[in-house]
ZADO-544338 format. One record per atom (N, C-alpha, C): residue in three letters; x, z, y. Coordinates in pm, whole numbers, padded with zeros to 5 digits, always signed. Layout:
<palums>
ALAXZY ...
</palums>
This chain:
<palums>
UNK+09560+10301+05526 UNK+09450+10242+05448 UNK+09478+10257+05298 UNK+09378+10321+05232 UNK+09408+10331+05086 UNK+09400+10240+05022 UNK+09487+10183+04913 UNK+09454+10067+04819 UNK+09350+10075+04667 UNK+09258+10029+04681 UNK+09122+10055+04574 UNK+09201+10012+04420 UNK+09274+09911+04457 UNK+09295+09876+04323 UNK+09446+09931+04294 UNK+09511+09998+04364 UNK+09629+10055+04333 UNK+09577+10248+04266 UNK+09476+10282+04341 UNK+09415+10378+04296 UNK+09382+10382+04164 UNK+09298+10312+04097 UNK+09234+10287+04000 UNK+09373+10252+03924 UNK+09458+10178+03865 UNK+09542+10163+03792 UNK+09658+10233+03800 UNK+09623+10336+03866 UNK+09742+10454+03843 UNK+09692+10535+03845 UNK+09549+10524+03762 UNK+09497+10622+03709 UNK+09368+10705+03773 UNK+09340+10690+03870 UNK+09267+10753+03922 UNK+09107+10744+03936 UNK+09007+10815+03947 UNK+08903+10761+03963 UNK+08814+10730+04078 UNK+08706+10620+04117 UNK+08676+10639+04235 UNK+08520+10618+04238 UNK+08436+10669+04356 UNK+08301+10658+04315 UNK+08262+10551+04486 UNK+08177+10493+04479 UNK+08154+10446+04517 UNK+07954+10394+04545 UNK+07928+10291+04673 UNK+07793+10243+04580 UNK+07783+10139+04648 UNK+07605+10105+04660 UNK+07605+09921+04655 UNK+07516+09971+04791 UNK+07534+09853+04878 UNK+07449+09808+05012 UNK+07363+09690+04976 UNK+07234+09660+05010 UNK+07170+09563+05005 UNK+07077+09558+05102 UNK+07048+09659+05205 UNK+06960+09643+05280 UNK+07071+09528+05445 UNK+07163+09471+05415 UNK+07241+09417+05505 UNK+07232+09457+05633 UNK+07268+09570+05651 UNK+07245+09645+05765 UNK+07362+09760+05820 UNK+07462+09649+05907 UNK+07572+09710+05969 UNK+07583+09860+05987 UNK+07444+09926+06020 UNK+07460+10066+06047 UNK+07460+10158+05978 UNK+07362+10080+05794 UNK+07372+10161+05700 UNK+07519+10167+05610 UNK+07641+10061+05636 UNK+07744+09997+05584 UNK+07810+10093+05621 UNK+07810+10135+05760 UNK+07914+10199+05839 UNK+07843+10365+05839 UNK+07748+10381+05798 UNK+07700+10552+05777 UNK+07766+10613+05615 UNK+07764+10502+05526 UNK+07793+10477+05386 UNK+07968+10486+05339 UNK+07996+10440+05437 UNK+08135+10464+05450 UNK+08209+10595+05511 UNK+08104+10667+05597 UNK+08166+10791+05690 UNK+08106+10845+05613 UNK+08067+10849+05475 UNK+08039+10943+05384 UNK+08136+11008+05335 UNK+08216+10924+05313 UNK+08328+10953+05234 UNK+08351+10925+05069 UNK+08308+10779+05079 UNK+08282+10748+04971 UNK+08435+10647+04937 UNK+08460+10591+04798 UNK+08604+10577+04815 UNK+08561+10361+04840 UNK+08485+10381+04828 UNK+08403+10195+04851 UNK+08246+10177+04881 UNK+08241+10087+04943 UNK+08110+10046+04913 UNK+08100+09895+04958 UNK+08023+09869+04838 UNK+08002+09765+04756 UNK+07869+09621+04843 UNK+07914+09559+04901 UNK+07824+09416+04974 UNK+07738+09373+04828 UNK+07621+09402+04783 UNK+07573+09307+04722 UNK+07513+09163+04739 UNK+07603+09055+04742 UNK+07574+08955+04725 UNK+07470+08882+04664 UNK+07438+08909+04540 UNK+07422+08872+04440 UNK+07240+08866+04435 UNK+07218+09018+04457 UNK+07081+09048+04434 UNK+07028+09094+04620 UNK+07058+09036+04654 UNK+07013+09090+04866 UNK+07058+08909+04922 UNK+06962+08952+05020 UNK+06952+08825+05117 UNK+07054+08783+05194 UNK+07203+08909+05178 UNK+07354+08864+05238 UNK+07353+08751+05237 UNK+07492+08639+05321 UNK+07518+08529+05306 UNK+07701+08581+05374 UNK+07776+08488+05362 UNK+07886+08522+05398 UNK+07955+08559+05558 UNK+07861+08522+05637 UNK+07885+08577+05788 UNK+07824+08733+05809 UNK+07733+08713+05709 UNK+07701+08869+05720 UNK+07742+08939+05628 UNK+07831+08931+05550 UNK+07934+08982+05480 UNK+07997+09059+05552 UNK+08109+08960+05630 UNK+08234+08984+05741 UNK+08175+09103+05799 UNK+08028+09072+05849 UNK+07997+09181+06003 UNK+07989+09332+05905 UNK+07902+09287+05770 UNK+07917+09457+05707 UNK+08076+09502+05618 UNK+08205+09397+05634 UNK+08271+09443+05615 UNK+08360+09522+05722 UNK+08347+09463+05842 UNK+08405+09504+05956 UNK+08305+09661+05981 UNK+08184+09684+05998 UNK+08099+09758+05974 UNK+08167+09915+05880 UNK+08232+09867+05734 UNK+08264+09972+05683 UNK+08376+10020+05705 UNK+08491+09949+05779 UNK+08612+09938+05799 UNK+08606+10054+05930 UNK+08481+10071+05969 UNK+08450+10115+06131 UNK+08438+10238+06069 UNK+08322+10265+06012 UNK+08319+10407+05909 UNK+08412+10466+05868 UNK+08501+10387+05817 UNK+08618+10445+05747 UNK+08731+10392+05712 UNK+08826+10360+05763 UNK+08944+10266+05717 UNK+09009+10269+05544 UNK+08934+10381+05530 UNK+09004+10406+05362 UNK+08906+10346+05237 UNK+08740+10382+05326 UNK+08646+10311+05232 UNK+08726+10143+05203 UNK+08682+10110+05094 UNK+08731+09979+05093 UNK+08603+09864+05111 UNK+08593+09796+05102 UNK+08505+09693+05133 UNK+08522+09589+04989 UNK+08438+09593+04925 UNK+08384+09531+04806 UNK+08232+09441+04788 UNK+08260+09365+04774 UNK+08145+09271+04758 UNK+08140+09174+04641 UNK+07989+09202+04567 UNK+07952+09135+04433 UNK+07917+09059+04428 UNK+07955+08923+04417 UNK+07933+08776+04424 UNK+07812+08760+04354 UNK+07771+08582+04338 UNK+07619+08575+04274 UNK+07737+08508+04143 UNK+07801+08503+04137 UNK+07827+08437+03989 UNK+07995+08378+04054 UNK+08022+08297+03930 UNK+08193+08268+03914 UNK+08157+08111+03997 UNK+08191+08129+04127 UNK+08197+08030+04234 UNK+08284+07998+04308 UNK+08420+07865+04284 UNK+08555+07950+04334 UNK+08516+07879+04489 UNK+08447+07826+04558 UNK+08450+07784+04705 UNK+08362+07948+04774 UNK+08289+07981+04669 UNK+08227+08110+04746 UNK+08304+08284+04743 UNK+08384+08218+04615 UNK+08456+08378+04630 UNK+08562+08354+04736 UNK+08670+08287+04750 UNK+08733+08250+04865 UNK+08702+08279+04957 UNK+08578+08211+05031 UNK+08528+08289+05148 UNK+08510+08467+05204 UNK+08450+08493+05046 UNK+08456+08660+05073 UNK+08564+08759+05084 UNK+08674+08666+04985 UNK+08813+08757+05043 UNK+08866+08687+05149 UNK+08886+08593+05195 UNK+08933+08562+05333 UNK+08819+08621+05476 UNK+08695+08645+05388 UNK+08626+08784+05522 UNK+08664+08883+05530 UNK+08746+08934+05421 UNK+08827+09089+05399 UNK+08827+09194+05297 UNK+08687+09084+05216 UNK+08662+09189+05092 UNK+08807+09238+05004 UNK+08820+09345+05012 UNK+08935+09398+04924 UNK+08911+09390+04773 UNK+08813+09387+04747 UNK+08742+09417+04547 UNK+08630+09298+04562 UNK+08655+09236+04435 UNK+08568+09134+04412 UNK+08467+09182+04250 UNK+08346+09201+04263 UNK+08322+09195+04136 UNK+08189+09106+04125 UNK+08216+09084+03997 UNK+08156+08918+03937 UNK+08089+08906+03844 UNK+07940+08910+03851 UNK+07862+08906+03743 UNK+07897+08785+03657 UNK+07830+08791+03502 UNK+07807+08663+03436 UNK+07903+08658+03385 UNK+07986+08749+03402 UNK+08144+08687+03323 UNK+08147+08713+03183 UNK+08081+08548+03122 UNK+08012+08604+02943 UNK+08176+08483+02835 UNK+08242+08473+02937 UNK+08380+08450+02845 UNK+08533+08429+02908 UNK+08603+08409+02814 UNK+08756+08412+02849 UNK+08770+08313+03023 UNK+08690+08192+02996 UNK+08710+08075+03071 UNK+08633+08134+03234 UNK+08559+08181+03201 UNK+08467+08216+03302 UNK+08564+08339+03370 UNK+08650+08424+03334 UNK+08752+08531+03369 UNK+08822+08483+03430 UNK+08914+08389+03380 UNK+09011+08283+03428 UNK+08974+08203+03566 UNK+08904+08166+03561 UNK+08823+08113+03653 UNK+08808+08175+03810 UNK+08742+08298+03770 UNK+08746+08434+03849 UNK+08898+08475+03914 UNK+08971+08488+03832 UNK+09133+08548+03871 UNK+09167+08369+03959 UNK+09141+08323+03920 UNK+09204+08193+03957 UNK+09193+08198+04121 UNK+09050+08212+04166 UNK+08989+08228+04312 UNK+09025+08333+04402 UNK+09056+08411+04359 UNK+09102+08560+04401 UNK+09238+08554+04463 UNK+09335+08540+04323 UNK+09472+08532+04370 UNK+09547+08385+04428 UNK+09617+08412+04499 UNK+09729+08291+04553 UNK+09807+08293+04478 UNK+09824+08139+04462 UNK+09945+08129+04346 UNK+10103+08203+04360 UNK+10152+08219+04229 UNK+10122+08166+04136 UNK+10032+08186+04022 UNK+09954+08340+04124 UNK+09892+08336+04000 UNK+09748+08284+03980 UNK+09697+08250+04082 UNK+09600+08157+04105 UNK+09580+08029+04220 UNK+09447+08030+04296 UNK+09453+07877+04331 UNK+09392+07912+04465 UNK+09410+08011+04498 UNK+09306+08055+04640 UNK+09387+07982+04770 UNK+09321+07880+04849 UNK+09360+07830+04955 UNK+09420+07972+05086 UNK+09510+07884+05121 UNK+09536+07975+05223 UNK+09518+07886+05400 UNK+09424+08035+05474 UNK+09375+07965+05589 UNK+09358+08049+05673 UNK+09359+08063+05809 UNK+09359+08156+05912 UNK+09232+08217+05898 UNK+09210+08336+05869 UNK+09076+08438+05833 UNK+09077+08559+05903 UNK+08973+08631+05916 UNK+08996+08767+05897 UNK+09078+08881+05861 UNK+09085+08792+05677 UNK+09162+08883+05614 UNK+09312+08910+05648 UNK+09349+08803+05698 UNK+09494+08795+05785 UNK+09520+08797+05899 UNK+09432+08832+05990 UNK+09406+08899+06129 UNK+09398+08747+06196 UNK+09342+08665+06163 UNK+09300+08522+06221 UNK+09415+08435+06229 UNK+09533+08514+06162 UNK+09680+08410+06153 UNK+09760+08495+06201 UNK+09781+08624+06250 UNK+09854+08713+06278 UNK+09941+08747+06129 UNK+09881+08746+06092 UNK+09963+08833+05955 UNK+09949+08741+05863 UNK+09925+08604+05859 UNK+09945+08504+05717 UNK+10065+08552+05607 UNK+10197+08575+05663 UNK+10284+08583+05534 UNK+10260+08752+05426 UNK+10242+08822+05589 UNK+10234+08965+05523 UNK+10095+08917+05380 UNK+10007+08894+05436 UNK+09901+08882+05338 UNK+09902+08780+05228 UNK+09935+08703+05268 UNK+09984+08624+05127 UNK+10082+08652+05039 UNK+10169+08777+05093 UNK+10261+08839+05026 UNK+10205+08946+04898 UNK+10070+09015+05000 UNK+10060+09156+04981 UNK+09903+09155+04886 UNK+09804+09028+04925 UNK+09681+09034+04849 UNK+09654+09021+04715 UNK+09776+08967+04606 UNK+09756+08955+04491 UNK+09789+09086+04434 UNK+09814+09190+04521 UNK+09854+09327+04444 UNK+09711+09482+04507 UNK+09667+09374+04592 UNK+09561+09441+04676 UNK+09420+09445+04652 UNK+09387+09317+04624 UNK+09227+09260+04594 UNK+09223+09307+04419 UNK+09089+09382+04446 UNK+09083+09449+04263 UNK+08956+09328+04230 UNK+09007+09290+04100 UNK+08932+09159+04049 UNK+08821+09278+03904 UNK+08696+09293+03935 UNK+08666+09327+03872 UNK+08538+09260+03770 UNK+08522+09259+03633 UNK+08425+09158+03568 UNK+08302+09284+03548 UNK+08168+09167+03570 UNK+08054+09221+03530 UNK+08022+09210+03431 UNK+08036+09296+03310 UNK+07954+09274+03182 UNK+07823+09324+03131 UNK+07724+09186+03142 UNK+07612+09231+03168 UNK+07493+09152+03066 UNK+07545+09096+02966 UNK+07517+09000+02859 UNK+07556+09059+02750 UNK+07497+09055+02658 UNK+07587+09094+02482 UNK+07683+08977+02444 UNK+07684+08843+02493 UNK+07725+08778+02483 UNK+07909+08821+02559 UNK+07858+08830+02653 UNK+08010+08862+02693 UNK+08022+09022+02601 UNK+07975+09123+02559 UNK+08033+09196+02467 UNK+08110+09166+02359 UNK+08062+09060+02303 UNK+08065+08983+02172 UNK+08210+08930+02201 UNK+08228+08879+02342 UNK+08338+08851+02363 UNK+08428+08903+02463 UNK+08460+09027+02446 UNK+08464+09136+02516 UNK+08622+09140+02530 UNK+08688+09120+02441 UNK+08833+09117+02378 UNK+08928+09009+02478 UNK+08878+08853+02402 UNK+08910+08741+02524 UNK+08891+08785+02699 UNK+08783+08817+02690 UNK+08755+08851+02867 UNK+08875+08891+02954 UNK+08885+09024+02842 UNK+09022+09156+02920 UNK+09108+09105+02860 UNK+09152+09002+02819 UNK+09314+08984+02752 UNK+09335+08899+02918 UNK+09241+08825+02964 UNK+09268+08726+03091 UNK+09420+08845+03225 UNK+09470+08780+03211 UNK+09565+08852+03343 UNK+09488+08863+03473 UNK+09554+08943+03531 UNK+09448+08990+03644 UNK+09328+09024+03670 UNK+09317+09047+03549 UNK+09142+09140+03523 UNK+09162+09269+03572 UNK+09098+09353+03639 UNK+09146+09465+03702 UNK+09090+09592+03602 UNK+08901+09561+03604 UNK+08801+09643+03621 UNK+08750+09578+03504 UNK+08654+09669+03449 UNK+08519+09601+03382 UNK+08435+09695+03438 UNK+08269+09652+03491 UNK+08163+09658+03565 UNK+08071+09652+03448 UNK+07980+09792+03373 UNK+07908+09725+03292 UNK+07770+09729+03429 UNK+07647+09592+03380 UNK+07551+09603+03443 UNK+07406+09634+03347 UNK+07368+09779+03348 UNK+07299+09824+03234 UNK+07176+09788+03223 UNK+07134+09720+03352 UNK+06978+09663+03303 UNK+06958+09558+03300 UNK+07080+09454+03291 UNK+07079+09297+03255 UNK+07120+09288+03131 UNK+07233+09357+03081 UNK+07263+09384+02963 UNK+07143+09459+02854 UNK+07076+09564+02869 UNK+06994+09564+02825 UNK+06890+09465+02785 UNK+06854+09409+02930 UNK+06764+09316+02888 UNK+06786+09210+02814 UNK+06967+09146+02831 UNK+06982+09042+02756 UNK+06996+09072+02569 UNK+06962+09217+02550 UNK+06969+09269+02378 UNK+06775+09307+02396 UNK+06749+09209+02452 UNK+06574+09259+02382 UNK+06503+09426+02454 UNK+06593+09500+02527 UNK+06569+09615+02520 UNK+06617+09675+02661 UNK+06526+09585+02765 UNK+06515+09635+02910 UNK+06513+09770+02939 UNK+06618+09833+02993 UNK+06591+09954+03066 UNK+06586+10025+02982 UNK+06625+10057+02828 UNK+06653+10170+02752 UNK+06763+10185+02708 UNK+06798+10258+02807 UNK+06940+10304+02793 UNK+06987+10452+02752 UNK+06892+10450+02619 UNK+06906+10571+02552 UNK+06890+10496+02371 UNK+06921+10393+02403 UNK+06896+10272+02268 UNK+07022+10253+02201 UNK+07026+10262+02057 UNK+07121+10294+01965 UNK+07228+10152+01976 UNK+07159+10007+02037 UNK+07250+09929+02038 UNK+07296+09905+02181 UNK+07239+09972+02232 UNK+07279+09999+02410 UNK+07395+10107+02407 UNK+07409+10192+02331 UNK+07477+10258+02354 UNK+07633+10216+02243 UNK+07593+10170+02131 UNK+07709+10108+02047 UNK+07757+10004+02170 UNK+07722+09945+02237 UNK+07744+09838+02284 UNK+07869+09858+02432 UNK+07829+10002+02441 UNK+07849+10037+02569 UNK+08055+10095+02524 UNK+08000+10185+02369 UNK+08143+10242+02361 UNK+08212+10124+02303 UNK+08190+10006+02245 UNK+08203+09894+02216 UNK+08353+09847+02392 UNK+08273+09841+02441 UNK+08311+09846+02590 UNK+08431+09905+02646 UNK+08397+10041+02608 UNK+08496+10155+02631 UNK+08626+10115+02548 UNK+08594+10096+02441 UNK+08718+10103+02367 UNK+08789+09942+02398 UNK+08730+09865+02412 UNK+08793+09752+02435 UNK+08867+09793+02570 UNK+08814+09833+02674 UNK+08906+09848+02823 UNK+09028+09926+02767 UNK+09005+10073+02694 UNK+09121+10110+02614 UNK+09219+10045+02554 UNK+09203+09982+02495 UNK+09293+09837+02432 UNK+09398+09809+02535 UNK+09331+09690+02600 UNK+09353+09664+02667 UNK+09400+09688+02846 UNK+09419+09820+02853 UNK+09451+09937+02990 UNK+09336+09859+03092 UNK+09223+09855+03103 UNK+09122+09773+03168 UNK+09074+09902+03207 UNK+09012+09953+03314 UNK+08974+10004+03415 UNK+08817+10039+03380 UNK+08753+10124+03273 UNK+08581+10075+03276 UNK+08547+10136+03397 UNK+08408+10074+03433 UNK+08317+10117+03546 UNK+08153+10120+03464 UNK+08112+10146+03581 UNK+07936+10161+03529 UNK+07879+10192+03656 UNK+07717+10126+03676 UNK+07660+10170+03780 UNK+07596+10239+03742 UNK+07550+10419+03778 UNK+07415+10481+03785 UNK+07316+10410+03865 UNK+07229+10396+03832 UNK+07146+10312+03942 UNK+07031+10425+04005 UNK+07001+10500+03954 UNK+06934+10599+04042 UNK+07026+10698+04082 UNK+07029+10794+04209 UNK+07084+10892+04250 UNK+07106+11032+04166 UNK+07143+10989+04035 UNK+07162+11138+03942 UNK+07275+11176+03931 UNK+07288+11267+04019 UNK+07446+11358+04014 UNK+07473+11406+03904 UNK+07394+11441+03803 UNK+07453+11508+03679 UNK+07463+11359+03558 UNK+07391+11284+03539 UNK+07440+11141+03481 UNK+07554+11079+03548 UNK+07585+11095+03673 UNK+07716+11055+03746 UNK+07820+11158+03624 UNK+07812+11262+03658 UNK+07899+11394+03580 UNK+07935+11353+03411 UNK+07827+11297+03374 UNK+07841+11213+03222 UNK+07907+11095+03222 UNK+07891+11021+03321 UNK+08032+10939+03258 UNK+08108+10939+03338 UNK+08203+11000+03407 UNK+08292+11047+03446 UNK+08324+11089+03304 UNK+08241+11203+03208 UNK+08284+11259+03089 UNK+08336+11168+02951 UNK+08257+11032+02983 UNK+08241+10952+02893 UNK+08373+10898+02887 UNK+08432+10891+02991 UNK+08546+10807+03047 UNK+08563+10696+03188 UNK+08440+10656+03235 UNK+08465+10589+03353 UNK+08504+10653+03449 UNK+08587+10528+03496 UNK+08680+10541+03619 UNK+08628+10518+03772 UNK+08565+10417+03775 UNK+08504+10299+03860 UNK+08365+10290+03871 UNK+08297+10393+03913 UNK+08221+10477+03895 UNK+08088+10367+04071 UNK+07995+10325+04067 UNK+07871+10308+04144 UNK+07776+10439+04147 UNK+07761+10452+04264 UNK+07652+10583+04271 UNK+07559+10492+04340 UNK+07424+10462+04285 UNK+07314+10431+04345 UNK+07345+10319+04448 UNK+07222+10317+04506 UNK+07225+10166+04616 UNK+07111+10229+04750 UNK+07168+10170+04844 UNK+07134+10216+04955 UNK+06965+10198+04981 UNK+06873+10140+04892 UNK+06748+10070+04954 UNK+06673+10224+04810 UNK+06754+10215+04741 UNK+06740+10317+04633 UNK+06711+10446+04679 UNK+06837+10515+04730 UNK+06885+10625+04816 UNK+06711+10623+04903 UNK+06727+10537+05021 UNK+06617+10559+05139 UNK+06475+10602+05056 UNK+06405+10503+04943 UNK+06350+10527+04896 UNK+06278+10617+04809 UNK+06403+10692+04743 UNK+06360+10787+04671 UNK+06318+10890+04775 UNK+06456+10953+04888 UNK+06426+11031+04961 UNK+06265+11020+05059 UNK+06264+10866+05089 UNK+06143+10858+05187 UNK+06022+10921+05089 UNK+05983+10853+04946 UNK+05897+10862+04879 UNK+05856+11039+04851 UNK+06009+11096+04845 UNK+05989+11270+04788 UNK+05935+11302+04902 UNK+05963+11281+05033 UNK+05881+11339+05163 UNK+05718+11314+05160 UNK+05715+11152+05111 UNK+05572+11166+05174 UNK+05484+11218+05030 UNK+05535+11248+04965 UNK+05473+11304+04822 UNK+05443+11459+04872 UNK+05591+11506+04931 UNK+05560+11663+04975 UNK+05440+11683+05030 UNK+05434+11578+05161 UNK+05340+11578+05220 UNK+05224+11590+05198 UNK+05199+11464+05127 UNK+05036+11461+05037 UNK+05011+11593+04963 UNK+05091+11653+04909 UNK+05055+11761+04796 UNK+04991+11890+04903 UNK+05125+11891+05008 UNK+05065+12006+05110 UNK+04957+11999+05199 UNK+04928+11861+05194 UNK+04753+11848+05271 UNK+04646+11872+05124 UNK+04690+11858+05032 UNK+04573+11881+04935 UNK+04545+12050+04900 UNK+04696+12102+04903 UNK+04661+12234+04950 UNK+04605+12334+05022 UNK+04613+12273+05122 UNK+04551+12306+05312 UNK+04405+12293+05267 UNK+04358+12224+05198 UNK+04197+12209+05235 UNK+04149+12296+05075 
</palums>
């Protein structure tokens, strides 16, 4: 089994994407892709944490190397707990607009000492089979990654990644946008200051950047890879179906207007 967050901090890059249609079969097709994660959205999909487990077990089936990552709805330490004791290997965490709110985050994640995460017969430890191994082995395993998706947390961009056990930074480009006045233009002079703003702070600080493409563009994937991200989202599964379903029945229509 590959380690996501041992990958990424020794340098490497990984691409990955988001599930939201909560659907075991698309979890586990997504994973025999050969993708290096894919991502449970929590946050923005009708998931809840039992159906977490089933689409983490789901990707684990696909692929033992995919990792299983899931994006919480916010800095909740009774709800992130649950998701890594279902097995999530990568946690990433919207909202994270300061130092305290980081802290907070690492706190839930890791077992002391370096945080406060209860320990309890789960999944993640084969239902009590493996308690010591995993309490040994998860604070070097689970990649803690922050969503920066506010200017506010830009602003305080510095504090965030100084927090220990910050793994990743996650920018989220159309909340962030929207929270600078300027939804969805992400060709905008303070969208984009904002962004290398970003970059250079993870630099600083050896922080891991990421970014989601949110539509399926292989050659904007190819750009920031160029830019510098590491931690790389390719599209989302309800995305994916859609575009493809939509280009078919477009073909379609055009070639019946032809026919007649």
């Amino acid at each position: 089994m590959k380690n996501l967050r041992q990958s990424l901090i020794s340098g490497q890059s990984v691409v990955g994407t988001w599930c939201n249609t909560v659907s075991p079969i698309v979890a586990e097709l997504l994973a025999a892709c050969g993708l290096d994660y894919v991502c449970v959205d929590a946050e923005h999909s009708a998931v809840d944490v039992p159906q977490a487990q089933i689409l983490f077990q789901a990707i684990a089936s696909g692929n033992p190397d995919c990792a299983a990552v899931v994006r919480v709805h916010g800095v909740d330490y009774s709800f992130i707990k649950r998701y890594v004791d279902a097995g999530a290997r990568g946690i990433i965490c919207p909202l994270i607009n300061s130092r305290e709110d980081a802290e907070l985050l690492v706190s839930a994640v890791k077992y002391p000492p370096q945080g406060n995460r209860g320990v309890g017969f789960c999944r993640a430890n084969q239902y009590g089979l493996r308690v010591q191994e995993h309490y040994k082995d998860a604070n070097s395993e689970i990649l803690v990654a922050v969503q920066i998706e506010h200017i506010d947390a830009v602003e305080k961009i510095d504090e965030i990644l100084s927090v220990e056990g910050v793994d990743a930074v996650f920018i989220g480009p159309y909340d962030l946008t929207a929270s600078m006045g300027i939804a969805g233009q992400f060709d905008h002079p303070d969208y984009m200051h904002a962004q290398k703003r970003i970059l250079s702070a993870c630099k600083k600080h050896e922080i891991v950047p990421g970014i989601h493409v949110v539509q399926p563009d292989k050659c904007e994937l190819e750009r920031r890879v160029d830019e510098g991200y590491r931690f790389l989202a390719y599209s989302l599964d309800i995305t994916m179906l859609l575009n493809s379903a939509k280009e078919g029945v477009d073909t379609f229509r055009n070639a019946l207007k032809s026919a007649k």
